[in-house]
DOGULO-393647 format. One record per residue (C-alpha): chain; residue in three letters; x, y, z. Coordinates in Angstrom, 1 decimal, m for minus. Each point is the difference from the previous one (the first is absolute). Layout:
BEGIN
<site nutor="A" lumtor="Ala" u="X" v="Y" w="Z"/>
...
//
This chain:
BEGIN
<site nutor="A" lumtor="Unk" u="10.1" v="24.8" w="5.9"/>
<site nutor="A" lumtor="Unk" u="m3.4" v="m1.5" w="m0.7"/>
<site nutor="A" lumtor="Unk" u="m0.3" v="m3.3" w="m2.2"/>
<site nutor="A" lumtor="Unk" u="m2.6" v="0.5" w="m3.0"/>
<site nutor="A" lumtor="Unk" u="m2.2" v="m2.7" w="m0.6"/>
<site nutor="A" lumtor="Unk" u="m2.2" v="m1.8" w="m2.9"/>
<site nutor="A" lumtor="Unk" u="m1.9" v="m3.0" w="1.6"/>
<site nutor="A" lumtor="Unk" u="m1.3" v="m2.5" w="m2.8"/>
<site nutor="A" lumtor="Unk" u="m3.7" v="m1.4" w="0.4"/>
<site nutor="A" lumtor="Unk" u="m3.0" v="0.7" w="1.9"/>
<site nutor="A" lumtor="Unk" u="m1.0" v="m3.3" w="1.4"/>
<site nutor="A" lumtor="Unk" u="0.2" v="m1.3" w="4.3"/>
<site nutor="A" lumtor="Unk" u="3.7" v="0.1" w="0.2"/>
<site nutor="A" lumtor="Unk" u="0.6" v="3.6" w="m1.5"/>
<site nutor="A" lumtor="Unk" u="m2.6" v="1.6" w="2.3"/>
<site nutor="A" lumtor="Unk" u="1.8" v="m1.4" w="2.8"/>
<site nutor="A" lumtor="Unk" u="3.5" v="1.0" w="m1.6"/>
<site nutor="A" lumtor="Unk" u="m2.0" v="3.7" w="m0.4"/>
<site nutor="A" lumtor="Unk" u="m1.5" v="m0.1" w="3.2"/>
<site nutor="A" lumtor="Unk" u="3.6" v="m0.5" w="1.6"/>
<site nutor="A" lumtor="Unk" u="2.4" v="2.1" w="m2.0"/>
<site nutor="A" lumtor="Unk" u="m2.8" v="3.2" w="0.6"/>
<site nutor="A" lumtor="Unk" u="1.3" v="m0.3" w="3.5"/>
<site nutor="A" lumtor="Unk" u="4.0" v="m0.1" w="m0.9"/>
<site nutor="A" lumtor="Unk" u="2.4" v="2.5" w="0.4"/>
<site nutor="A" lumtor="Unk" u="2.1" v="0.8" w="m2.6"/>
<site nutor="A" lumtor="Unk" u="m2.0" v="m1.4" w="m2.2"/>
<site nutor="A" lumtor="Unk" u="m2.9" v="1.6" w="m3.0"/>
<site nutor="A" lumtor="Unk" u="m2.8" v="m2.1" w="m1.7"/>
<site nutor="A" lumtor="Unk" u="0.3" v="1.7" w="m3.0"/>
<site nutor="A" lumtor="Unk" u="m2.2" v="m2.0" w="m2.8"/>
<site nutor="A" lumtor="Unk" u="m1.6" v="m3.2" w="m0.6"/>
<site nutor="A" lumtor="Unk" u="0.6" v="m1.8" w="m2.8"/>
<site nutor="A" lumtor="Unk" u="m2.8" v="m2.3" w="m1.5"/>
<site nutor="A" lumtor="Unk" u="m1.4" v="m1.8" w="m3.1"/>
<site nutor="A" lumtor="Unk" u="m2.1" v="2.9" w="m2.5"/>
<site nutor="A" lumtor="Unk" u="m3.5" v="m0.2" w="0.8"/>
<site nutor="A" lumtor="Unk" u="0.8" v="m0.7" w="3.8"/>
<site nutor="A" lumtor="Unk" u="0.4" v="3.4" w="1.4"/>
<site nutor="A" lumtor="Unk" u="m3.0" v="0.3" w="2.0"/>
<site nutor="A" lumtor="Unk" u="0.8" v="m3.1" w="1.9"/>
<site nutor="A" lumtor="Unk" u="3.3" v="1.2" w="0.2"/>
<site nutor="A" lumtor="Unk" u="m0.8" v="3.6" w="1.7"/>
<site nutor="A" lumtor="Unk" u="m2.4" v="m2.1" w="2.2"/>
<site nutor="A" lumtor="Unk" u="3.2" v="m0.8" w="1.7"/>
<site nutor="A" lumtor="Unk" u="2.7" v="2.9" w="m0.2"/>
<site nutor="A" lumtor="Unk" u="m2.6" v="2.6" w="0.3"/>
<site nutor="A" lumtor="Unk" u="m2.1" v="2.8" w="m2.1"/>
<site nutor="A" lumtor="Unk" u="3.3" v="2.1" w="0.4"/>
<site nutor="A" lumtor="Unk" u="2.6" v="m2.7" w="m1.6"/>
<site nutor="A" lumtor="Unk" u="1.3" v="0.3" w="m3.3"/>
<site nutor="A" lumtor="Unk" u="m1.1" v="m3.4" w="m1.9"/>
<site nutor="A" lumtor="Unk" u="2.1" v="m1.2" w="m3.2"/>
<site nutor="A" lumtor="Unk" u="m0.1" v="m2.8" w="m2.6"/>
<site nutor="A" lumtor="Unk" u="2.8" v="0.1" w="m1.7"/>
<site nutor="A" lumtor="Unk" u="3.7" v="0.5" w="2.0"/>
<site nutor="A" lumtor="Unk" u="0.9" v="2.7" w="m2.6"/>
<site nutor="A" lumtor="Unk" u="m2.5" v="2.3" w="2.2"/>
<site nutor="A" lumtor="Unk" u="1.2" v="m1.2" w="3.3"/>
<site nutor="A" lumtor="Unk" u="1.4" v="3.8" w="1.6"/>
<site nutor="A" lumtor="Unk" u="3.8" v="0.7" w="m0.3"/>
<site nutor="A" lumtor="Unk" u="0.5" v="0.1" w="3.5"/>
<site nutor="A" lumtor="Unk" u="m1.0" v="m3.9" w="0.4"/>
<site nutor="A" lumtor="Unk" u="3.2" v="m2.1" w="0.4"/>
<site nutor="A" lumtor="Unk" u="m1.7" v="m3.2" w="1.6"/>
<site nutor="A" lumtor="Unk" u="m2.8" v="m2.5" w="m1.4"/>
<site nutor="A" lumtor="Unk" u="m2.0" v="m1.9" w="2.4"/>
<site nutor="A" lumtor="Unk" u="m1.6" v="m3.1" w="m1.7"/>
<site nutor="A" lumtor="Unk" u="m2.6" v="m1.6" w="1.5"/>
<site nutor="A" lumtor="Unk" u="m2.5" v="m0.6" w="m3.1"/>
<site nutor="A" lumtor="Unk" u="1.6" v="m3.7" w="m0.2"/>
<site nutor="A" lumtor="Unk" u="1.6" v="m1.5" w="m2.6"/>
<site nutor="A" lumtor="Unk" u="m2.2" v="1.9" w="m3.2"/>
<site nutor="A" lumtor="Unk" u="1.3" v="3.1" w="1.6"/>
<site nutor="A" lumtor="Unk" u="3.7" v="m0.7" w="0.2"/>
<site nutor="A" lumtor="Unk" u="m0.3" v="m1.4" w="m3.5"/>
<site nutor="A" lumtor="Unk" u="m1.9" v="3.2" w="m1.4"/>
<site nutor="A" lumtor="Unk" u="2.3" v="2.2" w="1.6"/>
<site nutor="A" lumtor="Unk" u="3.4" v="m1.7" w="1.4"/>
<site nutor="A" lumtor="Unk" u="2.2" v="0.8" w="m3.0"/>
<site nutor="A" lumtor="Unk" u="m1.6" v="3.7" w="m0.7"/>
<site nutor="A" lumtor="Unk" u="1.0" v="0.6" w="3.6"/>
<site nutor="A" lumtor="Unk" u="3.5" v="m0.6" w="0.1"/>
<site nutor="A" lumtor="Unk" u="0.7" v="1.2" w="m3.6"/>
<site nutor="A" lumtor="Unk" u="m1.0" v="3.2" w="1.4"/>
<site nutor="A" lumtor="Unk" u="2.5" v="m0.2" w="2.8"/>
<site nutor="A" lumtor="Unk" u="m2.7" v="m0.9" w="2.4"/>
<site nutor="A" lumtor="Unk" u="0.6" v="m2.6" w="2.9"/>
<site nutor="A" lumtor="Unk" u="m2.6" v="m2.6" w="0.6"/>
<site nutor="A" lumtor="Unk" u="m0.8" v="m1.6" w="3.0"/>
<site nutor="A" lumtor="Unk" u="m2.7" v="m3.4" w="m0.6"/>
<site nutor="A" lumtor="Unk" u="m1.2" v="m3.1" w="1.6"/>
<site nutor="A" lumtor="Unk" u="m0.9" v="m1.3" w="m3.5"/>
<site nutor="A" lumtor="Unk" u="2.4" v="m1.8" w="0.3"/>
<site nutor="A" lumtor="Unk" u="m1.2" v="m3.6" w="m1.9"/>
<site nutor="A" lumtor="Unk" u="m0.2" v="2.1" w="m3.5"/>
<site nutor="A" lumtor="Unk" u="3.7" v="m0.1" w="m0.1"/>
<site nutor="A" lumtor="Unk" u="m0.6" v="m4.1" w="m0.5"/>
<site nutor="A" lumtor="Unk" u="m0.8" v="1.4" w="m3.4"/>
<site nutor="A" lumtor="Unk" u="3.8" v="m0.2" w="m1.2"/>
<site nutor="A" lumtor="Unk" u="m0.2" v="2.3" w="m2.8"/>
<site nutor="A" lumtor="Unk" u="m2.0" v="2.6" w="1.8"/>
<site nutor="A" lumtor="Unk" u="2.8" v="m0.4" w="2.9"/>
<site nutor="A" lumtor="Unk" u="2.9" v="0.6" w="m2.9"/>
<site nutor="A" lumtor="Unk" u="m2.8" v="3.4" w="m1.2"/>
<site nutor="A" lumtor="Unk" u="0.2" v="1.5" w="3.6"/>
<site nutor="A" lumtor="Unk" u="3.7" v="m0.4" w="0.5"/>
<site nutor="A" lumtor="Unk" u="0.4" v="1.4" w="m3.6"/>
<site nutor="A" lumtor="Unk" u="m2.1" v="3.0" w="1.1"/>
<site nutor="A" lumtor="Unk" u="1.8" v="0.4" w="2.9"/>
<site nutor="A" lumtor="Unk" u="3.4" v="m0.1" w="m1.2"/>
<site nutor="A" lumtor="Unk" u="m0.9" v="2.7" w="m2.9"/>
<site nutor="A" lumtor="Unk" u="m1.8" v="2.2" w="2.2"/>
<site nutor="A" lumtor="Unk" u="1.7" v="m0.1" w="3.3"/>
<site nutor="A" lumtor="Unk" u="m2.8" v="m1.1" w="2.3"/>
<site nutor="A" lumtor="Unk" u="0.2" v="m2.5" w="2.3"/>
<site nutor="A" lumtor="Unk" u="m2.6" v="m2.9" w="0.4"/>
<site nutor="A" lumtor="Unk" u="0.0" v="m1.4" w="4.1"/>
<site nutor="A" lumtor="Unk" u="m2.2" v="m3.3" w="0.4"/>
<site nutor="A" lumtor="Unk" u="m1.5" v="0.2" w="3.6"/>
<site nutor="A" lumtor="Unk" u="m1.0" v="m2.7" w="2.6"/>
<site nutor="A" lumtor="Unk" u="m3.6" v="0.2" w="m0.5"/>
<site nutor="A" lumtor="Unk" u="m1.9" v="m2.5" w="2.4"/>
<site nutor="A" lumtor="Unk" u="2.9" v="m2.0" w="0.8"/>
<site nutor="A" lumtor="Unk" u="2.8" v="0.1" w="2.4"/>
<site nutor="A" lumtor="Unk" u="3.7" v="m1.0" w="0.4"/>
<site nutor="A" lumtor="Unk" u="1.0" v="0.7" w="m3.6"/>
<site nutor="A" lumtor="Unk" u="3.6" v="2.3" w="1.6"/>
<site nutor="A" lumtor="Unk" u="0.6" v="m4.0" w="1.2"/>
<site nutor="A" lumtor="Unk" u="m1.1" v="m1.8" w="m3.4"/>
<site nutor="A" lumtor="Unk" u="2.2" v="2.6" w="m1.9"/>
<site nutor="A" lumtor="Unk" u="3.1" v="0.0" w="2.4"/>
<site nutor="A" lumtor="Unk" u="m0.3" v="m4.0" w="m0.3"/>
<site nutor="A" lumtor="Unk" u="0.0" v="0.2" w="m3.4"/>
<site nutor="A" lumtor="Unk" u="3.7" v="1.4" w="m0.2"/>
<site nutor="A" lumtor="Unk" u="1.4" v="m3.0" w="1.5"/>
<site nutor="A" lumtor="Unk" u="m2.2" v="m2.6" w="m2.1"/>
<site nutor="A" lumtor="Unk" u="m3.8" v="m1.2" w="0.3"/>
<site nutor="A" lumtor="Unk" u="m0.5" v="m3.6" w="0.0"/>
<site nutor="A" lumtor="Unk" u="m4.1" v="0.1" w="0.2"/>
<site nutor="A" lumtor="Unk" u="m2.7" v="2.7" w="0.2"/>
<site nutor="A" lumtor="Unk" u="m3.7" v="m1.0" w="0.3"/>
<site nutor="A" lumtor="Unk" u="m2.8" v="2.1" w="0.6"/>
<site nutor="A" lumtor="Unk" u="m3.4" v="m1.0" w="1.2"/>
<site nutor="A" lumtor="Unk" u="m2.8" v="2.6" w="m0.5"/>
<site nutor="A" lumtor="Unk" u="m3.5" v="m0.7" w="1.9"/>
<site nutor="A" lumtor="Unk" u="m3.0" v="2.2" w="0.1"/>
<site nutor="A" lumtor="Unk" u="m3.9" v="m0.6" w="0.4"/>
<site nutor="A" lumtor="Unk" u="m1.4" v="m1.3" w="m3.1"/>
<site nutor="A" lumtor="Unk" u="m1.3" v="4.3" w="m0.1"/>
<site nutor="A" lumtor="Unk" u="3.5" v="1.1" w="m0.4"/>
<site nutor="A" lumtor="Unk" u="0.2" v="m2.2" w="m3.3"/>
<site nutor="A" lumtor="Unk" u="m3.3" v="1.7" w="m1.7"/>
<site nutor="A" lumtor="Unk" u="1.1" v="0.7" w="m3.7"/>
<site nutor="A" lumtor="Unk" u="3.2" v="m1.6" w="0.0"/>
<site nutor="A" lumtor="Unk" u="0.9" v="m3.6" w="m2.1"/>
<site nutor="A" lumtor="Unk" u="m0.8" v="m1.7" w="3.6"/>
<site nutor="A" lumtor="Unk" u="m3.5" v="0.0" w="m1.5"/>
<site nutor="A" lumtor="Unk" u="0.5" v="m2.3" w="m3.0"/>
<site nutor="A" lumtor="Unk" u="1.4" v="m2.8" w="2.2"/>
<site nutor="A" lumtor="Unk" u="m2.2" v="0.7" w="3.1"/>
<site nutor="A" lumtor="Unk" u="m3.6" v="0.6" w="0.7"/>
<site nutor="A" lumtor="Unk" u="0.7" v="2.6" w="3.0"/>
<site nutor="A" lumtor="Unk" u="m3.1" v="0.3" w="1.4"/>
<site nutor="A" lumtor="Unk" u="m0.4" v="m3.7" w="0.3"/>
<site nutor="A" lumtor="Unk" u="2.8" v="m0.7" w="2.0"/>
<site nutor="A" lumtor="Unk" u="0.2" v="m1.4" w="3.4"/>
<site nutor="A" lumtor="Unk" u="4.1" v="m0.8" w="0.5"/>
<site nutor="A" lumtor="Unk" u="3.4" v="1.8" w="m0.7"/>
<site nutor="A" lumtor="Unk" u="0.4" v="m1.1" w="m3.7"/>
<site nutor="A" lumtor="Unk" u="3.2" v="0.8" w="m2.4"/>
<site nutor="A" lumtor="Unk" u="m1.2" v="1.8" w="m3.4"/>
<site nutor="A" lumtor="Unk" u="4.1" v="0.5" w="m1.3"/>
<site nutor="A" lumtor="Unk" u="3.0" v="m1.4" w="0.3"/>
<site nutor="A" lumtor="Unk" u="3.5" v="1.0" w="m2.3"/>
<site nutor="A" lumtor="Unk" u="1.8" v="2.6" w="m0.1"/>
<site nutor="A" lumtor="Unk" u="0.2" v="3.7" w="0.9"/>
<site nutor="A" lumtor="Unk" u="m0.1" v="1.0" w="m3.8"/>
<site nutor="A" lumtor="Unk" u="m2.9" v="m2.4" w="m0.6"/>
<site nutor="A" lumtor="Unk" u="m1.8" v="1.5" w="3.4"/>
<site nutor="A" lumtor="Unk" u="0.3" v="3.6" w="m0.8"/>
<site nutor="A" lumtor="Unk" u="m1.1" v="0.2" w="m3.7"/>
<site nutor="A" lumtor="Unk" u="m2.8" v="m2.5" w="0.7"/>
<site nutor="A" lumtor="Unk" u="m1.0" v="1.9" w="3.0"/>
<site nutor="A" lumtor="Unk" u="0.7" v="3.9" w="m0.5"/>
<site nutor="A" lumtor="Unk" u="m2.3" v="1.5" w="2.8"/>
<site nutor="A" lumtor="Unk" u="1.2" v="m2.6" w="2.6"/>
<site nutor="A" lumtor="Unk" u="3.5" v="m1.9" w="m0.6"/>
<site nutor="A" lumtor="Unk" u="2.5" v="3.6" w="0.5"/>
<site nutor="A" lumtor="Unk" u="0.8" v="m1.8" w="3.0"/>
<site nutor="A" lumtor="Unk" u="1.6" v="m3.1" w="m1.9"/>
<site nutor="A" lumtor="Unk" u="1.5" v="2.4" w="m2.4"/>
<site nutor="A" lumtor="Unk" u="1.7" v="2.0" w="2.7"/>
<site nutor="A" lumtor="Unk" u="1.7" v="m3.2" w="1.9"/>
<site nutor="A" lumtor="Unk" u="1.0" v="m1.2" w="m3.4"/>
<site nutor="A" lumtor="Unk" u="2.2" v="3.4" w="m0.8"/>
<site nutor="A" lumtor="Unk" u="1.1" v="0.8" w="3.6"/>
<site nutor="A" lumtor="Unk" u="1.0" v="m3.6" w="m0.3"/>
<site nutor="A" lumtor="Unk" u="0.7" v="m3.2" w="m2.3"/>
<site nutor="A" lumtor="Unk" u="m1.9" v="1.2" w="m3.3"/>
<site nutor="A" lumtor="Unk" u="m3.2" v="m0.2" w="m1.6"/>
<site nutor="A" lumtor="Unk" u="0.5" v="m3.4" w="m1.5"/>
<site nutor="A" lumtor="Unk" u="1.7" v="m1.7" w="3.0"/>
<site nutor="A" lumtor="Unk" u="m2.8" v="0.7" w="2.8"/>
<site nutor="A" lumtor="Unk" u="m2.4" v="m2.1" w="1.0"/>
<site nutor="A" lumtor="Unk" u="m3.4" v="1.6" w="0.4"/>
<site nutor="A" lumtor="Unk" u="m3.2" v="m1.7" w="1.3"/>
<site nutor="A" lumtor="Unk" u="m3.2" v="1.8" w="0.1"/>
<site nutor="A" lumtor="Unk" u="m3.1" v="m1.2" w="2.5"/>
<site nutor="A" lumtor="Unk" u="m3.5" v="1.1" w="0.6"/>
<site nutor="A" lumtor="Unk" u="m1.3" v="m0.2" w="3.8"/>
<site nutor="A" lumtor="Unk" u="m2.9" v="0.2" w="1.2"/>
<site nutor="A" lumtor="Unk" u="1.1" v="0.3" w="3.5"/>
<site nutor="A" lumtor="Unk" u="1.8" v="2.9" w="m0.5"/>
<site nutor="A" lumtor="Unk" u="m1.5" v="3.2" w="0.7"/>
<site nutor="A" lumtor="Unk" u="3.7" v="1.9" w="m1.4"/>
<site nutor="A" lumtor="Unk" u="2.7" v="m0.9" w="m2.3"/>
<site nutor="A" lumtor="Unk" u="3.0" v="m2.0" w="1.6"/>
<site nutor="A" lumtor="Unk" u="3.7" v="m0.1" w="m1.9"/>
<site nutor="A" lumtor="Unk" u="2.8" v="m2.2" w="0.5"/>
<site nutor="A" lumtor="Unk" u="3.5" v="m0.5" w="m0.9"/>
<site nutor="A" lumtor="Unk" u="2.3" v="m2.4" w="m0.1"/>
<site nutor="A" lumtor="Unk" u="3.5" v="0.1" w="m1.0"/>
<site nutor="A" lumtor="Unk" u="3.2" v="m1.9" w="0.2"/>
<site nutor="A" lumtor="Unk" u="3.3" v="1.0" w="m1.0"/>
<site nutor="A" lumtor="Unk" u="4.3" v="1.0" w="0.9"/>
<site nutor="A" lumtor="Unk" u="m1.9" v="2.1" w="2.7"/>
<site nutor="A" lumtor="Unk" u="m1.4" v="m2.9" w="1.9"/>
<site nutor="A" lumtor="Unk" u="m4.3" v="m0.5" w="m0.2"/>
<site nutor="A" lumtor="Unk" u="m2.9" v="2.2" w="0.5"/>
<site nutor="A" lumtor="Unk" u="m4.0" v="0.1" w="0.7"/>
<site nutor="A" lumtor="Unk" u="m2.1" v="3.1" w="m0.4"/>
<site nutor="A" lumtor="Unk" u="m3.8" v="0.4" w="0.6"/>
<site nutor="A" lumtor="Unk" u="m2.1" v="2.8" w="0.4"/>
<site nutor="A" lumtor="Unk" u="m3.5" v="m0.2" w="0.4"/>
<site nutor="A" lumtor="Unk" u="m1.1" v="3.7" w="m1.8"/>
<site nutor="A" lumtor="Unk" u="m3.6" v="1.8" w="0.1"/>
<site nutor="A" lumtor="Unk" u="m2.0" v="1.1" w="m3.0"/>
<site nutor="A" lumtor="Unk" u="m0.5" v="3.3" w="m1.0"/>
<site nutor="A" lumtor="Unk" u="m3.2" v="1.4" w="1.0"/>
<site nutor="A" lumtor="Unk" u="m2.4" v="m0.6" w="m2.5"/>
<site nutor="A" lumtor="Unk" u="2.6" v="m2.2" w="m2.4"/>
<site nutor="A" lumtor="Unk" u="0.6" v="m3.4" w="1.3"/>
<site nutor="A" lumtor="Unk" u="2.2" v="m0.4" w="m3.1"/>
<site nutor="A" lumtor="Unk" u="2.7" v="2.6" w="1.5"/>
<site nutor="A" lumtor="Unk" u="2.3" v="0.5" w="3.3"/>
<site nutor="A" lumtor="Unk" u="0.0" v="2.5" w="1.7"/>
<site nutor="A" lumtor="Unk" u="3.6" v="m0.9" w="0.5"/>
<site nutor="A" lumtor="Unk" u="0.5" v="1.1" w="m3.7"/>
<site nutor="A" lumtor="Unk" u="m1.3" v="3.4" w="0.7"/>
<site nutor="A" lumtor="Unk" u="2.3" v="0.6" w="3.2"/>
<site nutor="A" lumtor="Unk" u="3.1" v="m1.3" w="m2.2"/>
<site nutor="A" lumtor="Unk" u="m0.5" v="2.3" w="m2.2"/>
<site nutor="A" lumtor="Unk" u="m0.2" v="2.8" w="2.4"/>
<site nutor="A" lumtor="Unk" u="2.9" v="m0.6" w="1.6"/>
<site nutor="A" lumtor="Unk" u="1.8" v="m0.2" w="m2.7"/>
<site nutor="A" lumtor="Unk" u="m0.7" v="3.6" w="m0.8"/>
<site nutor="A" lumtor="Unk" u="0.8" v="0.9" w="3.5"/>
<site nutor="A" lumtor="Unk" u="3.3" v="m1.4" w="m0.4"/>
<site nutor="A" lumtor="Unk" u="1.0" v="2.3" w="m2.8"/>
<site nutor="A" lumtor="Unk" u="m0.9" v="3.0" w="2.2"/>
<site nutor="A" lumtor="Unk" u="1.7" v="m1.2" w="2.9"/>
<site nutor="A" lumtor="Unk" u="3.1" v="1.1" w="0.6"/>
<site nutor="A" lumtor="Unk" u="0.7" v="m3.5" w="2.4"/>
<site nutor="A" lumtor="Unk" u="m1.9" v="m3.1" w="m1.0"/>
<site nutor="A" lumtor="Unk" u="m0.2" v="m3.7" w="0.6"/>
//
């Protein structure tokens, strides 16, 4: 049985989602789903042969999977069309769910249509220990995000911080996970995805740096709780091209969809 699937967006993380799930057994491309007006750029990646859509009401019949990987405008724009139709969704947009009353929209969706909405790791790691923790109590969760001052290009780092100016590790946020995510939509789904595997959006602690020493993006958690104490880093490389993605995100997502095909996973 082959799984049919709609991947969302166009941009450095769904070529290499496309460029991967081409190669999968079991598994059939079957459209791309992007914003009207985007189709060229959108064929650019799935190919002159793919069937490209704008609206979900065109996505084919056969397609039982979304793939999002247009970021958080995407999930928003499309998220609750999705599961009304019945359609799972897989994402690593995960900070617009800080958005409480767009969190209550996709759970509404998803309850009337039947689709299921699965938040993925992304670029970070040890969220099967954050969420096991959680069921015995969380006491603290922080989470320290540093990239080069590049990886911060068009985000709110640029208000507080003149990035090309500086010369040491400097902190640009600190609050909490729901502050983080909606102030930082293209770079804070990390925050976002410790806060729900773990302690909440309001309860995590969330501190954002710009390094100039840093040629890649470095993560790390701490957490304390029933369970005992934790520390999680991982030092993660750009996608080429887009020093504002991991390519970390892009293998999370395919193995993700590899696991549904799978008849053992991990």
């Amino acid at each position: 049985m082959t799984l049919s699937i709609a991947l969302i967006g166009h941009g450095a993380i769904a070529a290499a989602v496309a460029q991967h799930l081409r190669r999968e057994d079991g598994i059939a491309l079957v459209c791309g789903l992007c914003r009207p007006g985007r189709d060229a750029a959108a064929r650019a990646v799935f190919g002159e042969g793919a069937v490209i859509v704008t609206d979900v009401a065109a996505i084919p019949a056969p397609v039982t999977l979304a793939v999002d990987c247009a970021g958080h405008p995407g999930l928003r724009a499309h998220g609750p069309a999705l599961l009304s139709r019945g359609i799972d969704v897989l994402t690593v947009s995960n900070g617009a769910l800080a958005d409480a009353d767009f969190a209550l929209a996709l759970d509404a969706a998803a309850k009337a249509g039947g689709g299921r909405l699965r938040l993925l790791s992304g670029a970070i790691g040890a969220v099967d220990v954050l969420a096991a923790a959680s069921v015995g109590g969380l006491e603290r969760v922080v989470y320290t995000g540093r990239k080069p001052p590049a990886g911060w290009k068009g985000s709110a780092a640029e208000d507080a911080l003149d990035l090309d100016a500086l010369t040491e590790a400097t902190v640009h946020f600190e609050g909490s996970a729901r502050e983080a995510a909606l102030r930082y939509p293209k770079n804070a789904n990390v925050a976002a995805t410790i806060a729900l595997a773990g302690i909440g959006m309001d309860e995590t602690q969330v501190r954002l740096i710009a390094d100039p020493t840093r040629a890649g993006n470095r993560h790390e958690i701490e957490a304390q709780g029933a369970f005992g104490r934790f520390d999680f880093t991982i030092d993660g490389n750009a996608l080429p091209g887009n020093p504002a993605s991991s390519a970390l995100t892009a293998m999370s997502v395919v193995r993700a969809v590899r696991d549904l095909v799978s008849r053992i996973s991990v």
